[in-house]
NUNULUM-983484 format. One record per atom (N, C-alpha, C, O, CB): residue number from 1; residue in one letter; atom name; x, z, y. Coordinates in steps of 0.001 Angstrom, whole numbers. Last residue first. Glycine has a CB too. Layout:
<rs>
seq;type;atom;px;pz;py
NUM;A;CA;X;Z;Y
...
</rs>
This chain:
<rs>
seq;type;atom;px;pz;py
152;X;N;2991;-43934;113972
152;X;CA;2323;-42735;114113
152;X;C;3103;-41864;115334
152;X;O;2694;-40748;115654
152;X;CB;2303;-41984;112650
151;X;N;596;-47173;114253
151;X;CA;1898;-46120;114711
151;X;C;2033;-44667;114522
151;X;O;1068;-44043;114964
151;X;CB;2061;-46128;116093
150;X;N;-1986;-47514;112148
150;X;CA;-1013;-46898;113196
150;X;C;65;-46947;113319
150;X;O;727;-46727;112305
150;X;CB;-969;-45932;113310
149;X;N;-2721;-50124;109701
149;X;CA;-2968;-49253;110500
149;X;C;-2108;-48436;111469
149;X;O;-1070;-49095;111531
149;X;CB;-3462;-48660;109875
148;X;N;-1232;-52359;107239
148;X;CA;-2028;-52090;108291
148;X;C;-2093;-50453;108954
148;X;O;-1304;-49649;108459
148;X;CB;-3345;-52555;107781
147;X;N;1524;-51861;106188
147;X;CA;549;-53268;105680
147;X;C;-242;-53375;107141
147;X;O;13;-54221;107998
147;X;CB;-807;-52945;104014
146;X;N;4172;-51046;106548
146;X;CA;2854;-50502;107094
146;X;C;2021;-51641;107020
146;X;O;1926;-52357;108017
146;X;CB;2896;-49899;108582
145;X;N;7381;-50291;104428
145;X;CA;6680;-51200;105249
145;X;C;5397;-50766;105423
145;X;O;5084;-49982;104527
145;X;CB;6677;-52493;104765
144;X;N;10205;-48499;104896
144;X;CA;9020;-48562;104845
144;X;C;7980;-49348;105225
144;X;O;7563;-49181;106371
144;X;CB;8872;-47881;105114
143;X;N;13177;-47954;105242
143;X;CA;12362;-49116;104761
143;X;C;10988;-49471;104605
143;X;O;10622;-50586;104234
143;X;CB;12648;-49273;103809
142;X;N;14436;-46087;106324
142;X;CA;13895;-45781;105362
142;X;C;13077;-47452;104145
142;X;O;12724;-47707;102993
142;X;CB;12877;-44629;106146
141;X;N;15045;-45959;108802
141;X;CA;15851;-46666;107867
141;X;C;15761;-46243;106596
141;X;O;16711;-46041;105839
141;X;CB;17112;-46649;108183
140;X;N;12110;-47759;110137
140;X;CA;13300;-46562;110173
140;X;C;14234;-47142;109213
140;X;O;14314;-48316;108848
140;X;CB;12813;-44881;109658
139;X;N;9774;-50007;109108
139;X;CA;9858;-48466;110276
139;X;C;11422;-47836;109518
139;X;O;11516;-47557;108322
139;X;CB;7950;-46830;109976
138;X;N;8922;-53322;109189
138;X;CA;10010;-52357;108506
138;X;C;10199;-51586;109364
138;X;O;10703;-51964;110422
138;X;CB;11316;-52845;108036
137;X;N;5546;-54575;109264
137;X;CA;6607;-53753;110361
137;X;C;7733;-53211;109441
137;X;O;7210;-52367;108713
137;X;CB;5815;-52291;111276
136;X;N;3673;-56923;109260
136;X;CA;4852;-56882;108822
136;X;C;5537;-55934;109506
136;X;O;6217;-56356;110441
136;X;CB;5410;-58018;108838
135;X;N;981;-57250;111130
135;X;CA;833;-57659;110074
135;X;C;1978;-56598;109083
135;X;O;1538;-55717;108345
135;X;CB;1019;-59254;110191
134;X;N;1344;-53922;113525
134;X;CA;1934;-55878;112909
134;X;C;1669;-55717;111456
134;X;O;1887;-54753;110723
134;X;CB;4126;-56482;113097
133;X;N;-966;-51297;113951
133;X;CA;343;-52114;114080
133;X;C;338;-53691;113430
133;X;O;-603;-54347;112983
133;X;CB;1518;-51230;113298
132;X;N;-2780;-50331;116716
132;X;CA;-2397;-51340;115753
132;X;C;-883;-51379;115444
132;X;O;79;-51454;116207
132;X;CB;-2838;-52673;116256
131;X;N;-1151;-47505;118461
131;X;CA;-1871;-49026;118267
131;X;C;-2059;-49634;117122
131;X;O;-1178;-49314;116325
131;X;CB;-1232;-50020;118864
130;X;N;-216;-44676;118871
130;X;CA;-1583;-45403;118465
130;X;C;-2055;-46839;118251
130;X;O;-3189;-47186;117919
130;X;CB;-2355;-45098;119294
129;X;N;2658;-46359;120127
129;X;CA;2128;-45012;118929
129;X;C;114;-45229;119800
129;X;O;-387;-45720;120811
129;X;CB;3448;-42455;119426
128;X;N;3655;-47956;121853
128;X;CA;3250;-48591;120671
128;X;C;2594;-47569;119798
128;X;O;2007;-47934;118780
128;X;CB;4401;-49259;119987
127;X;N;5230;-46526;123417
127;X;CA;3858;-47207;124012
127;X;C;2864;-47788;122849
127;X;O;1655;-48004;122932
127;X;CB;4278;-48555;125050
126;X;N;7612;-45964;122425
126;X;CA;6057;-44896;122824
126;X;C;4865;-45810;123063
126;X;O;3682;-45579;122813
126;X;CB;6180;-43857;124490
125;X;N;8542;-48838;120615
125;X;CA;8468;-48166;121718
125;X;C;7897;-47043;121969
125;X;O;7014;-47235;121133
125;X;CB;8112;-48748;122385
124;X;N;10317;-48942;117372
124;X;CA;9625;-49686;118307
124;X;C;9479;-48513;119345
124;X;O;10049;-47435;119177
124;X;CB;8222;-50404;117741
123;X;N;9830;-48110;114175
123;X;CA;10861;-48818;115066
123;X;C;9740;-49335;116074
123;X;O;8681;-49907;115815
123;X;CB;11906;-50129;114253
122;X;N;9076;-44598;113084
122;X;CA;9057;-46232;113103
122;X;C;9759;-46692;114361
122;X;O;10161;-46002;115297
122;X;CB;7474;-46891;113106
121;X;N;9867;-42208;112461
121;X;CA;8785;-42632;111872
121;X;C;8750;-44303;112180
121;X;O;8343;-45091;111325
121;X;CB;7539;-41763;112415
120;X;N;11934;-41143;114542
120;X;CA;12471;-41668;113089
120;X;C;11422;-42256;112111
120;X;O;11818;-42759;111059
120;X;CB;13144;-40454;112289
119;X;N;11303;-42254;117503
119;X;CA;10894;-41707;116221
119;X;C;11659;-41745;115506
119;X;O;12446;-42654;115769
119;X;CB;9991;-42118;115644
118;X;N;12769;-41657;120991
118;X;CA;12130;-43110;119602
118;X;C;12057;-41840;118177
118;X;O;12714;-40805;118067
118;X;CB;14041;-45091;119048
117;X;N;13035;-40878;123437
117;X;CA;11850;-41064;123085
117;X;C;11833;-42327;122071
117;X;O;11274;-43422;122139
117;X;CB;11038;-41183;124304
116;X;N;15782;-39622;123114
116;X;CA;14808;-39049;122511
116;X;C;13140;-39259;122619
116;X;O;12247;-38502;122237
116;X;CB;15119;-37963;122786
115;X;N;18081;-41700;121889
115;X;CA;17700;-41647;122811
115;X;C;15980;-40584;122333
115;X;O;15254;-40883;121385
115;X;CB;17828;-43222;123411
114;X;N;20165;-42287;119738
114;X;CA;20705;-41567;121382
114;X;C;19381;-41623;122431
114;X;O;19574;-41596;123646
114;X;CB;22221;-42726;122286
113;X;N;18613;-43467;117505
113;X;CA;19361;-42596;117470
113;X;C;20165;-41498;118845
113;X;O;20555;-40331;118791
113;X;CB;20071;-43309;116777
112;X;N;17310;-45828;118670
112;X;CA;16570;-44697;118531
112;X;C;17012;-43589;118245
112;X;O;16330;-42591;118481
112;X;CB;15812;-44813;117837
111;X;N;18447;-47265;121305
111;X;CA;19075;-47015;119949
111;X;C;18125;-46056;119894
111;X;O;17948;-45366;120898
111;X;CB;20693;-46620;119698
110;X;N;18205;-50032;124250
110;X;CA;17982;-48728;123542
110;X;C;17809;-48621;121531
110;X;O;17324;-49432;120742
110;X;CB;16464;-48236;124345
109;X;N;17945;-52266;124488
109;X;CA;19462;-51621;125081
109;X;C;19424;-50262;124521
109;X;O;20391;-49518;124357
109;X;CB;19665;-51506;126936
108;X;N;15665;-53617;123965
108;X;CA;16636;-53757;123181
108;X;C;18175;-53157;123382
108;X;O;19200;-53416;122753
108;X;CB;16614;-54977;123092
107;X;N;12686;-53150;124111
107;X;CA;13552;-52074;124178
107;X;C;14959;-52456;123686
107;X;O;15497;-51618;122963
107;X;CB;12989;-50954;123408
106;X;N;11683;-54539;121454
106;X;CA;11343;-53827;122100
106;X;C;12407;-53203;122273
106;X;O;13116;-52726;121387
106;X;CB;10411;-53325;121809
105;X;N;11741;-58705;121471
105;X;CA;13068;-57039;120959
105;X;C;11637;-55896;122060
105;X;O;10938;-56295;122991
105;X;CB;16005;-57135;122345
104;X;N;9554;-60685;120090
104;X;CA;10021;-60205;120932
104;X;C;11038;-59078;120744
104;X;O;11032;-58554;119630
104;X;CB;9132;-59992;121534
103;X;N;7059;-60942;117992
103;X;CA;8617;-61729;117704
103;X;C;9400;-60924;118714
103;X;O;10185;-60232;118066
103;X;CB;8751;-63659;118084
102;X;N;4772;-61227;120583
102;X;CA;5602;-61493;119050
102;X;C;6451;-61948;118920
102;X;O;6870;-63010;119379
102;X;CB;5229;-62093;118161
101;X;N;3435;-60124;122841
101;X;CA;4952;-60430;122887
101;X;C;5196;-60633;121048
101;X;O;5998;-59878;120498
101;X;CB;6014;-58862;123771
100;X;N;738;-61349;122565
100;X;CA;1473;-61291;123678
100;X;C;3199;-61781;123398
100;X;O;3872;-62802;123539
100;X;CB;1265;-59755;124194
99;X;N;-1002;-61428;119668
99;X;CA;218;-60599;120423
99;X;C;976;-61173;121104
99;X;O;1988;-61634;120576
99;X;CB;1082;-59969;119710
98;X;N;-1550;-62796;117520
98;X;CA;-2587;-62305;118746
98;X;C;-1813;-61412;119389
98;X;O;-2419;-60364;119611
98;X;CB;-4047;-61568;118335
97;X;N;251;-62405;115465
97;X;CA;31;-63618;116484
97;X;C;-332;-63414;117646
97;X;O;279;-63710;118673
97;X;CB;-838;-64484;116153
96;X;N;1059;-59201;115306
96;X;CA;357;-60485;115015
96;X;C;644;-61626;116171
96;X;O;1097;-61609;117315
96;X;CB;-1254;-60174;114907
95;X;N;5204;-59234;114986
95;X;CA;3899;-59118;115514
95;X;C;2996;-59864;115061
95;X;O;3278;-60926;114505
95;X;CB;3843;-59271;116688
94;X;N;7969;-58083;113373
94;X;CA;7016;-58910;113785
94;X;C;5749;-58699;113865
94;X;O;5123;-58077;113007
94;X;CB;7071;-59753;113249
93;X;N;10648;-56120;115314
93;X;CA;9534;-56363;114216
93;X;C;8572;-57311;115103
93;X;O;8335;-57467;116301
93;X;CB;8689;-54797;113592
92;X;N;13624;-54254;116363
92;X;CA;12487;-55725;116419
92;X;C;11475;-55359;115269
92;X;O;11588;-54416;114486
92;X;CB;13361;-57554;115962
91;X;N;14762;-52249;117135
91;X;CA;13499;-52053;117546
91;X;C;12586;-53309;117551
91;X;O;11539;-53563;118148
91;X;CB;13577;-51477;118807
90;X;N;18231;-53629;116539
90;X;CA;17186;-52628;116699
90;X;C;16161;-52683;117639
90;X;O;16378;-53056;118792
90;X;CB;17699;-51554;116913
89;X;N;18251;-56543;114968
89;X;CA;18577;-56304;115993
89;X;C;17717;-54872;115958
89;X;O;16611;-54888;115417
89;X;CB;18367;-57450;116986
88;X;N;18445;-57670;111552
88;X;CA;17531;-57176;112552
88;X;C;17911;-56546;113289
88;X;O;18199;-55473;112759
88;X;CB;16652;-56623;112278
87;X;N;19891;-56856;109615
87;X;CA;20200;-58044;109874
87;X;C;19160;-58243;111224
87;X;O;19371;-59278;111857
87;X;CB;20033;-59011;108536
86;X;N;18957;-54584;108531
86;X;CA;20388;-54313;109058
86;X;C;20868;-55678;109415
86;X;O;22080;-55844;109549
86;X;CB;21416;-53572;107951
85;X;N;16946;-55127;106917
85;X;CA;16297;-54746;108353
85;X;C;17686;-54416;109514
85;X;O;17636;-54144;110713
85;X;CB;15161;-53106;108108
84;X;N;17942;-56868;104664
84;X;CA;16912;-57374;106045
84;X;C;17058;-56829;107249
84;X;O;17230;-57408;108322
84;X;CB;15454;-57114;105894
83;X;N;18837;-54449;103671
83;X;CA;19871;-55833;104074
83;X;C;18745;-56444;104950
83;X;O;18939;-56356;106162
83;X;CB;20503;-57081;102554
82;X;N;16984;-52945;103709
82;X;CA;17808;-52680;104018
82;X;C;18473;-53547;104567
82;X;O;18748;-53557;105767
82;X;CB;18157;-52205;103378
81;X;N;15014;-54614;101003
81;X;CA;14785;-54384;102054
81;X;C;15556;-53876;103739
81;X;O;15018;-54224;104791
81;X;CB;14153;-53829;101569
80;X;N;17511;-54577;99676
80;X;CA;16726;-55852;99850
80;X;C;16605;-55331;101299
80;X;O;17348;-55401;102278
80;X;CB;15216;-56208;98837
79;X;N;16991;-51707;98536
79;X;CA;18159;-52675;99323
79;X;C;18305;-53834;100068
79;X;O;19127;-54014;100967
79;X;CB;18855;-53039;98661
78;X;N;14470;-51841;97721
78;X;CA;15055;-51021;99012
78;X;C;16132;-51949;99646
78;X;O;16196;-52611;100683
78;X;CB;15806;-49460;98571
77;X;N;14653;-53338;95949
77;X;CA;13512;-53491;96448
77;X;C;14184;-52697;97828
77;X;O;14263;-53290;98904
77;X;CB;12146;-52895;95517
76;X;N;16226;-51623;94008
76;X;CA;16823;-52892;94218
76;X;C;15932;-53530;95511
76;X;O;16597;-54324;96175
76;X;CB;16765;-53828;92758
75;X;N;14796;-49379;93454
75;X;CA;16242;-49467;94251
75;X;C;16550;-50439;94725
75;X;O;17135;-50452;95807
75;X;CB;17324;-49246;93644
74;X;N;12559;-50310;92353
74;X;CA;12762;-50033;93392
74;X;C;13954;-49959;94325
74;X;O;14085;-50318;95496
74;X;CB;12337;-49304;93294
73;X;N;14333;-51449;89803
73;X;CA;13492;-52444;90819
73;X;C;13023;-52048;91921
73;X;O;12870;-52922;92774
73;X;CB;12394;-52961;90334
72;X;N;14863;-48804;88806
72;X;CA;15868;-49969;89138
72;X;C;15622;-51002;90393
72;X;O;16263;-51280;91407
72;X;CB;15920;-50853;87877
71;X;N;12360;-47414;88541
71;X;CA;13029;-47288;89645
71;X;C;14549;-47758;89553
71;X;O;15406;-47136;90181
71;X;CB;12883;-45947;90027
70;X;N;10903;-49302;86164
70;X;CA;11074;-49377;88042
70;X;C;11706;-48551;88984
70;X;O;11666;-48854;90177
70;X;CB;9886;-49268;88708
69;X;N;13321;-48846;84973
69;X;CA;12962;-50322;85047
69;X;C;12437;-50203;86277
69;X;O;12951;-50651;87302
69;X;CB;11979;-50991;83948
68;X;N;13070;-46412;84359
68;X;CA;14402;-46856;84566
68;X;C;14415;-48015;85203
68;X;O;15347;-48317;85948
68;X;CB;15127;-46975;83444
67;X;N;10336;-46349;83107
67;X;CA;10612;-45231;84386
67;X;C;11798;-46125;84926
67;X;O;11555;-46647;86014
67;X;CB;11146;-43315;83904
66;X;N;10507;-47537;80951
66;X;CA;9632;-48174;81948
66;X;C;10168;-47340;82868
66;X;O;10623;-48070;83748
66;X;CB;8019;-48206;81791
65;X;N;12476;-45701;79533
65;X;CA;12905;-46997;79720
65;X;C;12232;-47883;81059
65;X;O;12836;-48580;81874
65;X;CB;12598;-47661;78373
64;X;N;10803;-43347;79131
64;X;CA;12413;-43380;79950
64;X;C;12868;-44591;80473
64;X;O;13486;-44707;81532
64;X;CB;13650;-43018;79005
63;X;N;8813;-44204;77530
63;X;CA;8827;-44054;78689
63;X;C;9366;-43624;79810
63;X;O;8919;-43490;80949
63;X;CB;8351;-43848;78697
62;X;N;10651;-44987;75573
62;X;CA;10279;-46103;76020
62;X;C;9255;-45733;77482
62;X;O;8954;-46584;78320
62;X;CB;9574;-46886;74738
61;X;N;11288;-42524;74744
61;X;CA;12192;-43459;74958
61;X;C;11943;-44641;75936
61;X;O;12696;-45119;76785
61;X;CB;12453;-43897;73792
60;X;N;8726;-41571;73866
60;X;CA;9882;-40393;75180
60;X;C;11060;-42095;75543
60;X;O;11394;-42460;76671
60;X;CB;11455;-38147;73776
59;X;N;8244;-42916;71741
59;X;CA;7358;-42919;72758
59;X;C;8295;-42490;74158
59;X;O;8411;-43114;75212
59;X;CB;6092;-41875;72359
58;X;N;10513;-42447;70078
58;X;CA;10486;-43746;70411
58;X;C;9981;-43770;71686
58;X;O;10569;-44271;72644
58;X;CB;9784;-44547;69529
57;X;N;9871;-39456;69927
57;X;CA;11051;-39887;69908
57;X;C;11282;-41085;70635
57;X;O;12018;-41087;71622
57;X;CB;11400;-39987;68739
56;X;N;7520;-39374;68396
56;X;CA;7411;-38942;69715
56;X;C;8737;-39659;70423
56;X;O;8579;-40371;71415
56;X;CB;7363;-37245;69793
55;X;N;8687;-40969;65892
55;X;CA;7007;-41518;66935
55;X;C;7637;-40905;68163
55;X;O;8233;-41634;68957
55;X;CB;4946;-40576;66464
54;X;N;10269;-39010;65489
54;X;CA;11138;-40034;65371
54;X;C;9666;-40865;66547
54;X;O;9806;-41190;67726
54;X;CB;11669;-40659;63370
53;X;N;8173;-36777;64860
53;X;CA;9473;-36269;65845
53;X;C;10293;-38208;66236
53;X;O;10800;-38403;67341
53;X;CB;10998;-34758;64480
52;X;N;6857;-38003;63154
52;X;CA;6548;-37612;64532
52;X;C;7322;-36970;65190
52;X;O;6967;-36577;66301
52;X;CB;5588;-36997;64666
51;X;N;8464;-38210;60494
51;X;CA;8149;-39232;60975
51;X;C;7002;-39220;62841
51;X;O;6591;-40211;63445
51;X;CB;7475;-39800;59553
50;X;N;9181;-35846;60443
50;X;CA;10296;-36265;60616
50;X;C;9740;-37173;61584
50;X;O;10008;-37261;62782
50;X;CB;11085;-36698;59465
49;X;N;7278;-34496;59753
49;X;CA;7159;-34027;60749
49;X;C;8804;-34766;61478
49;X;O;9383;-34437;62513
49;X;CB;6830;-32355;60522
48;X;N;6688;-36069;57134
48;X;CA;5774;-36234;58253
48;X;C;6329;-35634;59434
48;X;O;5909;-36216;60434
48;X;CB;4449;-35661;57983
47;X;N;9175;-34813;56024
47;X;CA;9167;-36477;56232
47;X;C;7878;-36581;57645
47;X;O;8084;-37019;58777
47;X;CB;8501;-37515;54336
46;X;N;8677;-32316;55581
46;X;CA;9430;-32371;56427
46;X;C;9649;-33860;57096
46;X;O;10098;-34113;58214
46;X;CB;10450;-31783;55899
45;X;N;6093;-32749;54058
45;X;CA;5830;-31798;55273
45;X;C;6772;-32200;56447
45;X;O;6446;-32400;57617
45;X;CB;6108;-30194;54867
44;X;N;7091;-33661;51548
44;X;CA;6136;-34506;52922
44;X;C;6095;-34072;53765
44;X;O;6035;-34850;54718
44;X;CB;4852;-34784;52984
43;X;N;8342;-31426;50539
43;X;CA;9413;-32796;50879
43;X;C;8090;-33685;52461
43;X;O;8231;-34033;53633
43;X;CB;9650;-34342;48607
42;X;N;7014;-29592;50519
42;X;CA;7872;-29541;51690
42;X;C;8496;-30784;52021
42;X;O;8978;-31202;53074
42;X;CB;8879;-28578;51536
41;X;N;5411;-31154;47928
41;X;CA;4637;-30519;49538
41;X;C;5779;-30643;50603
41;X;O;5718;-31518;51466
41;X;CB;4091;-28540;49510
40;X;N;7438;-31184;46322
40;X;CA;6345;-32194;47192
40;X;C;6305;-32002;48076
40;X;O;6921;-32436;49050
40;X;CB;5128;-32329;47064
39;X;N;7898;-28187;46455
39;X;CA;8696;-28980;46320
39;X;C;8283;-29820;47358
39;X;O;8432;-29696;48573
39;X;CB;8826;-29427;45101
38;X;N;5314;-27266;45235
38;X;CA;5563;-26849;46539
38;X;C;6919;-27420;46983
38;X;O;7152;-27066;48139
38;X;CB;5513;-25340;46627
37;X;N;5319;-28370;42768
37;X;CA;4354;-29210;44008
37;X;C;4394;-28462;45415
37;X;O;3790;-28805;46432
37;X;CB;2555;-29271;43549
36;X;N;7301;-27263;41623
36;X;CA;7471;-28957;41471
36;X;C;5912;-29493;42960
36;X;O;5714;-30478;43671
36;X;CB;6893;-29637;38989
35;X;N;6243;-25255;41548
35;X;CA;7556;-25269;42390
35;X;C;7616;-26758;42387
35;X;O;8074;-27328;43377
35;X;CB;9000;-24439;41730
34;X;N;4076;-25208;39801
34;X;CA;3853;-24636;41460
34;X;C;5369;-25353;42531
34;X;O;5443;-25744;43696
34;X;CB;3956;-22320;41411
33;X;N;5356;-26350;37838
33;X;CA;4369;-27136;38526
33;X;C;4000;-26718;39925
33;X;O;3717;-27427;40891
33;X;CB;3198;-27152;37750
32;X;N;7098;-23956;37013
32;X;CA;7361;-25445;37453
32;X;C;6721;-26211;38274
32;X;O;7224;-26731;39270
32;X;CB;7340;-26166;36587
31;X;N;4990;-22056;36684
31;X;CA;5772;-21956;37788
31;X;C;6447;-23048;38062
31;X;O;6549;-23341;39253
31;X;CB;6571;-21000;37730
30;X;N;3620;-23394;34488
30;X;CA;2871;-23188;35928
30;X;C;3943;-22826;36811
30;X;O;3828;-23367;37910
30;X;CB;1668;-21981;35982
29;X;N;5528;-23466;32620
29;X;CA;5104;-24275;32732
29;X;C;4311;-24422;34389
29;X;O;4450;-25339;35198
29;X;CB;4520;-24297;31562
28;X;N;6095;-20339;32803
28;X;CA;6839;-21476;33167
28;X;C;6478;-22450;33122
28;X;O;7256;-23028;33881
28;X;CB;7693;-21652;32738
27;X;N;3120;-19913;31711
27;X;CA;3539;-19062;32965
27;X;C;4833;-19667;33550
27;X;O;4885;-19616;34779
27;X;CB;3809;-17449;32572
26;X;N;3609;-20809;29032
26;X;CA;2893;-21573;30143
26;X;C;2966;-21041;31343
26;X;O;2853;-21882;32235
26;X;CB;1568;-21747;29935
25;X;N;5815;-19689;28036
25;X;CA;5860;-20471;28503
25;X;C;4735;-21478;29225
25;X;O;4928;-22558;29784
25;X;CB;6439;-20696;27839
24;X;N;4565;-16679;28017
24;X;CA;5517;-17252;28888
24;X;C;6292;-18604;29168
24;X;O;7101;-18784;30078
24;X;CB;6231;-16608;28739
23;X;N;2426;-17501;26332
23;X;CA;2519;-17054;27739
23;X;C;3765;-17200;28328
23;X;O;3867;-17998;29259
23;X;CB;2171;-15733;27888
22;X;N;4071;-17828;24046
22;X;CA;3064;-19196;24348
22;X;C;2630;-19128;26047
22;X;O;2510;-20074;26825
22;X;CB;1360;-19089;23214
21;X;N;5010;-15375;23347
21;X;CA;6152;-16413;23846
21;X;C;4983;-18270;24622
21;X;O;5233;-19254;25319
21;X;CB;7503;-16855;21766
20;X;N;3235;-13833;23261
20;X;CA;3177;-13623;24088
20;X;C;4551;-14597;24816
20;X;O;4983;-14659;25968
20;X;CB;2959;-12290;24029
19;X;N;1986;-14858;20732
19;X;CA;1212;-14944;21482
19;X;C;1596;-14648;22717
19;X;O;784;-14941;23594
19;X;CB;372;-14429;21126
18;X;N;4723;-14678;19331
18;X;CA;4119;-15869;19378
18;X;C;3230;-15693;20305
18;X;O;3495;-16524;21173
18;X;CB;3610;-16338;18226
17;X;N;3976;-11526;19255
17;X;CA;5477;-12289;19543
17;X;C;5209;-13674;19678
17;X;O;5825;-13922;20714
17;X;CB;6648;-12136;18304
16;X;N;1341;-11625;18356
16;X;CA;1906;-10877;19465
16;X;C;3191;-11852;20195
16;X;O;3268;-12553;21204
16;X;CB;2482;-9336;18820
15;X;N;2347;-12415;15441
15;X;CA;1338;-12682;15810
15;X;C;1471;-13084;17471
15;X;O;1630;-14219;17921
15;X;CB;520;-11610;15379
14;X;N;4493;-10249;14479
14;X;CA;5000;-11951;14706
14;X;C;3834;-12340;15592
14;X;O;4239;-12672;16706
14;X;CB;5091;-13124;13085
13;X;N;2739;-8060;14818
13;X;CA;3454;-8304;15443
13;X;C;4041;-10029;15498
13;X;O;3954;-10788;16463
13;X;CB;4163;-7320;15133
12;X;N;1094;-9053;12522
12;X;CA;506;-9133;13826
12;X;C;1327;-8637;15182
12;X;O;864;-8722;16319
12;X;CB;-712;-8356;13702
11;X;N;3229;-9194;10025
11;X;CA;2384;-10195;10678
11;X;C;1383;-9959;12512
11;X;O;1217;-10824;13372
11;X;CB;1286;-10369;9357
10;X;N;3527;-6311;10614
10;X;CA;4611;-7992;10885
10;X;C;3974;-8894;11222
10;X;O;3953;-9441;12325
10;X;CB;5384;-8772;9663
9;X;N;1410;-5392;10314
9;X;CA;1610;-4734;10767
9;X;C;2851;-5859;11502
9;X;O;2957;-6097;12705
9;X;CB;1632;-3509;10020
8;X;N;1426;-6215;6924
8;X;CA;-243;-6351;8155
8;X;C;826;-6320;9421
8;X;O;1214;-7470;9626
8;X;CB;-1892;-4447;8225
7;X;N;3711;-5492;5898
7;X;CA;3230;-6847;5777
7;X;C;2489;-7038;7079
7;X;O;2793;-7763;8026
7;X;CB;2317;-7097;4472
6;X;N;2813;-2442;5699
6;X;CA;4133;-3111;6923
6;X;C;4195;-4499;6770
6;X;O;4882;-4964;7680
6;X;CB;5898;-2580;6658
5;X;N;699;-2622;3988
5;X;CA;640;-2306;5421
5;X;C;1399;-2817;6298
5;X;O;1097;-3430;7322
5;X;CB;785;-1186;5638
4;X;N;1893;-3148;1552
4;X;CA;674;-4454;2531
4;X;C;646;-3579;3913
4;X;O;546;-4237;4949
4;X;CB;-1555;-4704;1697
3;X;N;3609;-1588;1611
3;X;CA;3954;-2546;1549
3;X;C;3169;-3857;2470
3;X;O;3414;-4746;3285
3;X;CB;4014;-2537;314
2;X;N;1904;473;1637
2;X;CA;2654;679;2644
2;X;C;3518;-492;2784
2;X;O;4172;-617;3819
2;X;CB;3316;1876;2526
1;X;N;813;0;-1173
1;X;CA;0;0;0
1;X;C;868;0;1253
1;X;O;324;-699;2107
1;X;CB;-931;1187;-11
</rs>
């Protein structure tokens, strides 16, 4: 009897021992799969956040690039403008038509720099602040052109 007992007793230990080696390998089986898809996971996580860092990346680039472009073309637009107005006798600008004196020098012995009735806001006389201004005025040496309205 103690024979079939410690028989019983093996057997459901071996039993156990098998039942609890089948757990641990599905408990590795699942930790693979967790690690094999939290793996995945980070691998996409870091690609997606690659692939919007590299998006934002391009975007930042190309609106560095338009920025560069016009204020190249502004610069260049100034200068322009500059070389014109440094080819221009001081206090000229053109008038409308409907103007008396178009084309004319205002003031041509006078420098707006030595003298304290001229602006740094625009080229031309006192007499000229409120008026209309010219079709075409380049004011100061700023370059500024005044499509329409005041002197200021």
């Amino acid at each position: 009897m103690e024979k079939a007992q410690y028989e019983r007793v093996q057997f459901n230990l071996n039993q156990e021992l098998i039942d609890y080696r089948d757990r641990v390998d599905d408990l590795y089986e699942l930790t693979n799969k967790t690690s094999e898809r939290t793996i995945e996971y980070e691998r996409e996580r870091i690609a997606t956040e690659r692939g919007l860092h590299a998006e934002a990346k391009r975007w930042l680039m190309q609106e560095v690039s338009e920025r560069d472009n016009k204020v190249s073309s502004l610069r260049l637009e100034l200068r322009n403008r500059h070389a014109v107005q440094s080819l221009l006798p001081i206090g000229f600008y053109r008038q409308r038509d409907d103007r008396e004196d178009a084309g004319k020098l205002k003031d041509p012995g006078r420098h707006r720099d030595h003298s304290p009735e001229w602006s740094d806001r625009h080229v031309g006389s006192r007499e000229d602040i409120g008026k209309p201004t010219a079709d075409y005025c380049v004011q100061g040496e700023t370059g500024q052109e005044e499509l329409s309205g005041f002197w200021r």
